[in-house]
Every structure is written in structure tokens, then in C-alpha cells.
C-alpha positions in Angstrom: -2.6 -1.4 -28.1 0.6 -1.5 -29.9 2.6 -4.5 -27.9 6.3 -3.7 -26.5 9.3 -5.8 -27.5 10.7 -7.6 -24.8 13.4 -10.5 -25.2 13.5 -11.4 -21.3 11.3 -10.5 -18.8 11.6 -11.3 -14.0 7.8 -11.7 -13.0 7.3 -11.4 -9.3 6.0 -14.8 -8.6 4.1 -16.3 -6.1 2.9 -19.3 -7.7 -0.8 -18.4 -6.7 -3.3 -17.7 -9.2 -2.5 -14.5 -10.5 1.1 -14.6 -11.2 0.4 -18.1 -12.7 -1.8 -17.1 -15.4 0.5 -13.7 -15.9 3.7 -15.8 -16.5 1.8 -17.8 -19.1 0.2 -15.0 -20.5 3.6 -12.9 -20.8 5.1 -15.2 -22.6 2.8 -15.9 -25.1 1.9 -12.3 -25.4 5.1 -11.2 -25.5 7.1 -14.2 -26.9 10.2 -13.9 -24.7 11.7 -15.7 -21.9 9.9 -15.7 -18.6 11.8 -15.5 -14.9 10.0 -16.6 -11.7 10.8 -14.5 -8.9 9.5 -15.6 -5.4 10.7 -13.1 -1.9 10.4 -14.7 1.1 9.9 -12.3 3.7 8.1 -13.9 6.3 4.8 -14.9 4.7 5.0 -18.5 6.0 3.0 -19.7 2.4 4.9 -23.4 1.5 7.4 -22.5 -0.8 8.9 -25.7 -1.6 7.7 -26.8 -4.9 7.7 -23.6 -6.1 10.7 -23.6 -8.7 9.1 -26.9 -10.3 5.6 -25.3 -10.8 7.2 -22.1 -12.4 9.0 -24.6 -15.1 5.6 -26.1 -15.1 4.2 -23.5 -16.2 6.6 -21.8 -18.7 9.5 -20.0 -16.7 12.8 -20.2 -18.0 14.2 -20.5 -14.3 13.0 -19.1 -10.9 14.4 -17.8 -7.9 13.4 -18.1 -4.3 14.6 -15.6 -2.3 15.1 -15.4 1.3 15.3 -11.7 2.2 13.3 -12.1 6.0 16.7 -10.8 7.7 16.8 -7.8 5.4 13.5 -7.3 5.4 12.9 -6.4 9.4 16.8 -5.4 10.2 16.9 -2.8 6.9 13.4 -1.9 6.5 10.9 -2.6 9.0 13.3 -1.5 12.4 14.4 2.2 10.6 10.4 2.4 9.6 10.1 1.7 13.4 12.8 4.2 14.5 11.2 6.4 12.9 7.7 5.9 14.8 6.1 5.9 11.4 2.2 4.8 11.0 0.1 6.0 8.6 -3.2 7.9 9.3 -2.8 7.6 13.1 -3.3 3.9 12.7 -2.0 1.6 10.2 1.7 0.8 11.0 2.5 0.0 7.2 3.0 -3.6 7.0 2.3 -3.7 3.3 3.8 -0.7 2.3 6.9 -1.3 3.9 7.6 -4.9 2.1 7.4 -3.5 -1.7 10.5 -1.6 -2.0 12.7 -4.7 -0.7 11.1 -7.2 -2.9 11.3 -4.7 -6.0 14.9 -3.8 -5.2 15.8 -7.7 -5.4 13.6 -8.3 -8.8 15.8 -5.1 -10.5 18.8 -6.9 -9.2 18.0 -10.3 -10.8 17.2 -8.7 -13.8 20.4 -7.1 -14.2 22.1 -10.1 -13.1 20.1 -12.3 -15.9 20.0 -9.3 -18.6 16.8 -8.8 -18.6 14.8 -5.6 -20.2 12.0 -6.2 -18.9 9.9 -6.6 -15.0 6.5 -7.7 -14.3 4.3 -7.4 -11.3 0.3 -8.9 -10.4 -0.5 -5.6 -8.6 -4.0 -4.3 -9.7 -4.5 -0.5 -11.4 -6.9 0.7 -8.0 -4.5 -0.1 -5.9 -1.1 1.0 -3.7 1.0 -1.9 -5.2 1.5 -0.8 -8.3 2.7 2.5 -7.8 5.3 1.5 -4.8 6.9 -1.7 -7.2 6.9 0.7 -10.3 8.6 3.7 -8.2 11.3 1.2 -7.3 12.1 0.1 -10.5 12.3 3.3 -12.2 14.8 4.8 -9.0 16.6 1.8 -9.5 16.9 1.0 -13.0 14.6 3.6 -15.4 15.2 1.9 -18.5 13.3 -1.4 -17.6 10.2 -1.9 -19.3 7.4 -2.1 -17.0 4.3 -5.1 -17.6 1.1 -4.3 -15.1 -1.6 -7.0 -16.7 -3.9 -5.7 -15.0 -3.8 -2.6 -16.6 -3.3 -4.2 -20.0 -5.4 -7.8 -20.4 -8.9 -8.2 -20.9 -9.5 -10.0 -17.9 -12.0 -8.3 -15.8 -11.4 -10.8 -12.2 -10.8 -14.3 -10.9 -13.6 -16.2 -12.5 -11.7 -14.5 -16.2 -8.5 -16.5 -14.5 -9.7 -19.5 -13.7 -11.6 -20.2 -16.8 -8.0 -19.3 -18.8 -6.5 -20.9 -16.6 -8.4 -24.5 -17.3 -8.4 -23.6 -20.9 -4.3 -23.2 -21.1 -3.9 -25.6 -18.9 -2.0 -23.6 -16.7 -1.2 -25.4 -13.1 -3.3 -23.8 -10.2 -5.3 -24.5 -7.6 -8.0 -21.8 -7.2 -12.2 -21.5 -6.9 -14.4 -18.7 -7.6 -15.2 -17.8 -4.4 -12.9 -15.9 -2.2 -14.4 -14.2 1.3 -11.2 -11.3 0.8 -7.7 -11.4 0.2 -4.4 -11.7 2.5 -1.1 -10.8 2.3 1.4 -11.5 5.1 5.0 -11.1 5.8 7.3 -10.5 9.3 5.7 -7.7 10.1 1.6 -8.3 9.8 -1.2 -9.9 8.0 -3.7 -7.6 6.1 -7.4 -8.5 4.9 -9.1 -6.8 2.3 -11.8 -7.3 -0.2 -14.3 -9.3 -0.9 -17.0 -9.6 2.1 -14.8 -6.7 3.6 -15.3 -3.9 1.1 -18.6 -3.4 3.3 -17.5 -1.0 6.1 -20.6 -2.1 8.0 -19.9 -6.2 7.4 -18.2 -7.1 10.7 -15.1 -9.4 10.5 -15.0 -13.0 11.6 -13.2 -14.7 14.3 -12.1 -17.3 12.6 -10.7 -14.6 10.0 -7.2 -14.4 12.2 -4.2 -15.9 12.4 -1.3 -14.6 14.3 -4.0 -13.0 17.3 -6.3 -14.2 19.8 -9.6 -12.3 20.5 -9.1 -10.2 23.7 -11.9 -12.1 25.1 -9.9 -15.5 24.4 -6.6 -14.1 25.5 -5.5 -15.0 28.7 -7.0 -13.6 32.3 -3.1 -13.3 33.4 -1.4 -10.4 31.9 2.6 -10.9 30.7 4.9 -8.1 31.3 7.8 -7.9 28.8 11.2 -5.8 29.2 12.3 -4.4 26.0 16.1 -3.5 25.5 16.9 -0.7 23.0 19.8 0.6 21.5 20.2 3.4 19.3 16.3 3.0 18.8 16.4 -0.7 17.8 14.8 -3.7 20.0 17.6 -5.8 20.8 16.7 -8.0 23.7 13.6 -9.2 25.5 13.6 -10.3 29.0 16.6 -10.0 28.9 17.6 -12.6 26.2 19.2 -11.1 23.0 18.1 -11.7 19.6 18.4 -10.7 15.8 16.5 -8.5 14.4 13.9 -11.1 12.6 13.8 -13.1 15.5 12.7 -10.4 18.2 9.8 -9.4 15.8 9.1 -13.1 15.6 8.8 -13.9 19.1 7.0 -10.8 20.0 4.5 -11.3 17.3 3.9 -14.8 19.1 3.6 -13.3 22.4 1.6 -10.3 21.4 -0.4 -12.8 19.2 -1.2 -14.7 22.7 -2.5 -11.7 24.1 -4.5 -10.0 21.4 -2.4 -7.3 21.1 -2.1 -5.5 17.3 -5.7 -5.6 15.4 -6.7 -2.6 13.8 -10.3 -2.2 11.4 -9.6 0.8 9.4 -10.2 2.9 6.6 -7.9 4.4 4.8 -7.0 6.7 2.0 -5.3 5.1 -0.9 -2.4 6.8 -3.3 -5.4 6.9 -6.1 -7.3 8.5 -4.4 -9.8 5.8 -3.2 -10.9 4.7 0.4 -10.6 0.9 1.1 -11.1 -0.7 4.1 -8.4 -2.6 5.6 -8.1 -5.2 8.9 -4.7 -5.7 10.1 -2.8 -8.2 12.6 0.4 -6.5 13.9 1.3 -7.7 17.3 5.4 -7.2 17.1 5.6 -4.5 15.5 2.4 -2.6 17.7 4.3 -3.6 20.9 7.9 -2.3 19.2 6.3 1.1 17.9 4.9 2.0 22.0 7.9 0.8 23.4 10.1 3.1 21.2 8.3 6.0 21.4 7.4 5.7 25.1 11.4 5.6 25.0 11.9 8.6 23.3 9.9 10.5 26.0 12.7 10.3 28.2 15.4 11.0 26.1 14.5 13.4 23.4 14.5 17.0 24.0 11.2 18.5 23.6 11.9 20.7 20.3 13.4 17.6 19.0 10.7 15.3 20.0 8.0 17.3 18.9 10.0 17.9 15.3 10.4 14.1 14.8 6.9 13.7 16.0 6.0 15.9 13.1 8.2 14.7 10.3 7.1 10.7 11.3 3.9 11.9 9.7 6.0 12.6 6.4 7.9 9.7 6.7 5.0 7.6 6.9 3.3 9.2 3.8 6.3 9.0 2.3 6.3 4.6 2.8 2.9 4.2 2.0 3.0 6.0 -1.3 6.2 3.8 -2.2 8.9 6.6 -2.3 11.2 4.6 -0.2 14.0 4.5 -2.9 14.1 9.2 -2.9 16.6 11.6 -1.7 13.7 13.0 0.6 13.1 9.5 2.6 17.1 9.2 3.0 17.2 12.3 4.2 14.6 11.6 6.9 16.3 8.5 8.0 19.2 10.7 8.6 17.1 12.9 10.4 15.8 9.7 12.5 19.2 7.9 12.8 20.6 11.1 14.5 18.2 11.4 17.3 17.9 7.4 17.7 21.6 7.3 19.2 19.9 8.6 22.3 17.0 6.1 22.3 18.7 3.5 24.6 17.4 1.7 27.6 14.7 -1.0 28.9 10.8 -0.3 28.8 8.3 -2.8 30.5 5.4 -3.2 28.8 1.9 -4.9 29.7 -0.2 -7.2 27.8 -3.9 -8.1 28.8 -6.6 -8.9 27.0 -5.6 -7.0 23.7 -3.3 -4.1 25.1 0.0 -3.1 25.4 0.7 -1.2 27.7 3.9 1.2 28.8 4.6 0.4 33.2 8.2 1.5 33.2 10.7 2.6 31.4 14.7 3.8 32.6 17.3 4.8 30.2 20.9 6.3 30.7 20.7 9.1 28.4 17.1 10.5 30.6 16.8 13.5 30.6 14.1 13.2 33.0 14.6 15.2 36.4 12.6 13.9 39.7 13.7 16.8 41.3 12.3 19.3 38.5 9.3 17.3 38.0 8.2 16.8 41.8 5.2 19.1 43.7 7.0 18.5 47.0 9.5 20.9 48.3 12.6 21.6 45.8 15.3 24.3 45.2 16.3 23.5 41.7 13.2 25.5 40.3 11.8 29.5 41.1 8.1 28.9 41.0 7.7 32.3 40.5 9.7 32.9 37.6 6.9 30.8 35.4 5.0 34.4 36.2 7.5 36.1 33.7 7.5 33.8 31.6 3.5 33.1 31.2 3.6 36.8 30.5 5.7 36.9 28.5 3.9 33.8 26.3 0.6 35.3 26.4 2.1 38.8 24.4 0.4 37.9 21.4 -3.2 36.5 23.1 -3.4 39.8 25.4 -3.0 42.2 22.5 -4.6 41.0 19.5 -7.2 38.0 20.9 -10.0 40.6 22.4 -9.3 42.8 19.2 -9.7 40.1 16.8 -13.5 38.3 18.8 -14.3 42.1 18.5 -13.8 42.7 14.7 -15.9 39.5 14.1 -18.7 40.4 15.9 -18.8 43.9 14.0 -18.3 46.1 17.0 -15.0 48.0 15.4 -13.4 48.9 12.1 -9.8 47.9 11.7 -8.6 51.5 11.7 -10.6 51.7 14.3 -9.2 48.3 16.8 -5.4 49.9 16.1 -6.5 52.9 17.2 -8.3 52.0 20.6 -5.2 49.3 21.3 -2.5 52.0 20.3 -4.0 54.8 21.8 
């Protein structure tokens, strides 16, 4: 393979053993100047040290970015507004954290002149597809280095053993039960003993949750204040965007609340099994659209319901930077101006749970909703109108069980129905 040309290259850093050997393999490989990139958005690893390690091990300079505001105010709460989970289950913790930290690498390497990115994402996986779709809708003419789709390594023994021989500064063994990435929003596990659908998980696997079974016997009811679809206060107490998410991912935590075991169907086309710790952002995602209940018109409700399913495709395959996802928002920023009000919400031993909810844009009627006595509503008017529904069931249904049990001829059902 013919190697590019590249005079300066912003690898996206995270000092572990991966992007340690890539930043010392790039520059050799490529002969050009290396730049550390590190995004902190919420994945509570130590980064201090960090800059001093990258020198260590051959970047030019490296930057540490703190992007956990951005991340939950500009990515995670629209994602949320827009009641977005993929595959019924996964709310998209992952997904949703690529665009931001692939936005910030295209900026720093305009800012340094660079002509070249880098990221440690593998060639089976989602990674690569959502930092490389950023960084050609931000900035097509940066030359793109995957490793893993390039070296000869084959996996983390290959690494380590470079590693020792470059003398490259890590701290890394062989074995390694399954991997973990976490930000704000979640934790996710995958790999390793976990690629066995059948293995069961270990307790001692978590971090941010409690087993139900360990959560507490008392359950904690939370009120939720939301305006124009975002969280904006809990218990009354206001808070930032980041620091609502962090305090709910504490409480939820407490209570169990936010672990899903899944399988899921990745971009390429493979099934990988995934465990996940959400507790925030599960408790946020009910309260929202228990909220929307209220104050969406049905049409409207059941079109957004429909076009979160889009949206949440849309997220997971990394299209976040596309006319078709701004679009959407648009779509989802419109009927959020309604989404205002309080929900109360339940948490016991793993659940959360909708009690309550008011809002002053309802559109909730006790009087058109009660069975008691009322003179707001003709009860028998719904005659006319279940009539008038069933048009298409009454003239075609009996025709149609008929014509598949062989009993009539086509010609032969328009003739008996028309006749």
C-alpha cells in the first residue's frame, strides 16, 4: 500500500493503549508532526498528565479539551427532545458523543494547519464511520488515517509487544474481560467475555448503578421541570444542563434505574452485544415523552413518534452533521415549545416510573375524558363516526378472506359486492 503524504496530522488521543502506539506509529510511518487531541466529555478517566505523556511519546503538542457543557446542552438534550433511542432500546450514548469530539478535532486542525486526522476506531465497528462522516461534512479535503484498517497489527497482545519494543509509554496487560467507554450521558461494555450473548454480566461489572436488589427498599420521587422540551430543574432547584444530567445519573444510579443487555444491529451490518448504564438520561427520555402526552396533538404526536425512529437511525449511523438531521431538529424544536411543565417520577428498585405530570399548554380535558355524566360530548355521534371508519373494513375485508380461501374469482367478488 502506497503510503499518503502528510506534513501534520490531530490524532484523537486518549493516552490509553491504542492511541499511544497510533501516535508513535503515525509519525514514524508517516514522518510528519503528530497532535494529541484529548475531549473531555464526561468520561471521568484522570486526565492530568495527559499533555506530558503525549510529548512522551512523540506529539508535537496536545490539547485537552473540556467540551462536557456542549456535549449534554448541544447534543445530548436535542437527541432527548427528540425522544430518540435506537432499536426500542439503546438511548445512544456512544453514538451521540462522536460528532462533537470529531467537530472539535476538524477545528484544531484548521486552527494548527493540519492536512491530515487520525482516529483508533476499529474497521467492524460504528466509530469509524460516525468520526469519518464528520470530518468529510466538515472539512472533505482532510486526509483520513484508520490504523486499524491499515497496520498489521491483528489485537492488543500485537500492541503491547510494539509497544515494549518502541518503548512507547503505557500501562496495559493482555488480558481484558471487555471494553468501556463512558461520557455524561452513559457507560457501555462490550467485548471480550461479553461477545457471548449467553455469558451473563457481573455485578461487579458497573459503575454508575446499583443492582435493583441492592437499591434501596424506599422509593425517591423526583419532580422534573421542562421547558421547551429541556429538563431545567429538579425538585425544584435549577440547574445547567451538565449538571441536571449529573445529578440525575447519581440519583437514578442509587436506584438502579438505566441498565439495558442488548443486541443490536451495527452500521456494517454485524450484531454485537452491548450492556449499557444510562440512569439520567433513561429518567429524562420517560419524563419527556410522558410530557409530550399532554401537550402534543395526536397527529403531531404520533408523526414525531414516527420520525424519532429516523432520527435515532440517523445518530447511530453518525449522520449528525446532514441537511436531513437539521431538518428533523427543526421538526423537533417546533413541537418542543409546547413541552413545558413538571412530571413526578418514581424510582424503586430499578424503575422509573411516570405518577404525575401537569403542564400549562395540556391539552388534556377531564371533562372529555370522564365516564361520569358530561355535556361537552354526544355519545352517540361516535355511531357516525365508527361508520363511517369501518367503510373500507365493511366492503372489502369479507371480499378479500373470501378470495383467499378460493371461494370467488375477482370478477366475480366485484360483481356480488356491486350488484
Amino acid at each position: 500500500m502506497k503510503v499518503p503524504e502528510i506534513k501534520k496530522l490531530v490524532l484523537a488521543y486518549s493516552g490509553g493503549l491504542d492511541t499511544s502506539v497510533i501516535l508513535h506509529w503515525a509519525k514514524k510511518t508517516y514522518k510528519c508532526e503528530v497532535i494529541a487531541y484529548c475531549a473531555d466529555i464526561g468520561q471521568e478517566e484522570e486526565l492530568t498528565g495527559l499533555e506530558e505523556k503525549a510529548a512522551r511519546t512523540g506529539a508535537s503538542k496536545c490539547y485537552v479539551e473540556d467540551l462536557r457543557a456542549e456535549f449534554v446542552s448541544e447534543y445530548v438534550f436535542p437527541m432527548l427532545r427528540a425522544s430518540a433511542v435506537y432499536e426500542m432500546r439503546y438511548l445512544l450514548g456512544t453514538s451521540i458523543a462522536r460528532p462533537l469530539i470529531a467537530k472539535r478535532q476538524v477545528e484544531i486542525a484548521q486552527k494548527e494547519g493540519a492536512d491530515a486526522v487520525a482516529h483508533g476506531a476499529t474497521g467492524k465497528g460504528n466509530d469509524q464511520v460516525r468520526f469519518e462522516l464528520t470530518f468529510m461534512a466538515l472539512k472533505p479535503d482532510l486526509k483520513i488515517v484508520a490504523p486499524w484498517r491499515t497496520w498489521d497489527f491483528k489485537g492488543r497482545e500485537d500492541l503491547i509487544r510494539y509497544a515494549k519494543e518502541e518503548n512507547i509509554p503505557v500501562t496495559a496487560s493482555a488480558e481484558k474481560p471487555y471494553s468501556m467507554d463512558r461520557n455524561a450521558l452513559h457507560i457501555s461494555y462490550e467485548g471480550g467475555v461479553l461477545e457471548d450473548p449467553w455469558h451473563e454480566y457481573k455485578e461487579d461489572m458497573f459503575i454508575l448503578t446499583k443492582s435493583a436488589d441492592q437499591a434501596p427498599d424506599k422509593a425517591e420521587i423526583l419532580e422534573i421541570e421542562f421547558v421547551n422540551g429541556n429538563a431545567v430543574a429538579v425538585n425544584g432547584k435549577k440547574m445547567a444542563p451538565f449538571e441536571l444530567l449529573m445529578h440525575l445519573n447519581k440519583v437514578g444510579g442509587e436506584h438502579g434505574v438505566g441498565r439495558v443487555d442488548i443486541v443490536e444491529n451495527r452500521l456494517v451490518g454485524i450484531k454485537s452485544r452491548g450492556v449499557y448504564e444510562t440512569p439520567g438520561g433513561t429518567i429524562l427520555h420517560i419524563a419527556h415523552r410522558d410530557l409530550e402526552s399532554i401537550t402534543l396533538e395526536r397527529n403531531l404526536q404520533h408523526l414525531k413518534d414516527e420520525l424519532s425512529l429516523k432520527y435515532a437511525r440517523l445518530v447511530y449511523n453518525g449522520q449528525w452533521f446532514t441537511p436531513e438531521r437539521e431538518a428533523l431538529q427543526a421538526f423537533v424544536d417546533q413541537t418542543n415549545r409546547a413541552v413545558n411543565g413538571t412530571v413526578k417520577v418514581k424510582l424503586y428498585k430499578g424503575s422509573a416510573q411516570v405518577i404525575a405530570r401537569k403542564s400549562p399548554n395540556s391539552l388534556y380535558s377531564a371533562a372529555l375524558a370522564s365516564f361520569e355524566k358530561e355535556n361537552v360530548y354526544n355519545q352517540f355521534d361516535a355511531e357516525g363516526f365508527i361508520k363511517l371508519f369501518a367503510l373500507t373494513a365493511r366492503n372489502s375485508y369479507s371480499d378479500y378472506k373470501k378470495l383467499i380461501a378460493g371461494q370467488h374469482d375477482v370478477a366475480g367478488l366485484v360483481a356480488d359486492r356491486d350488484g
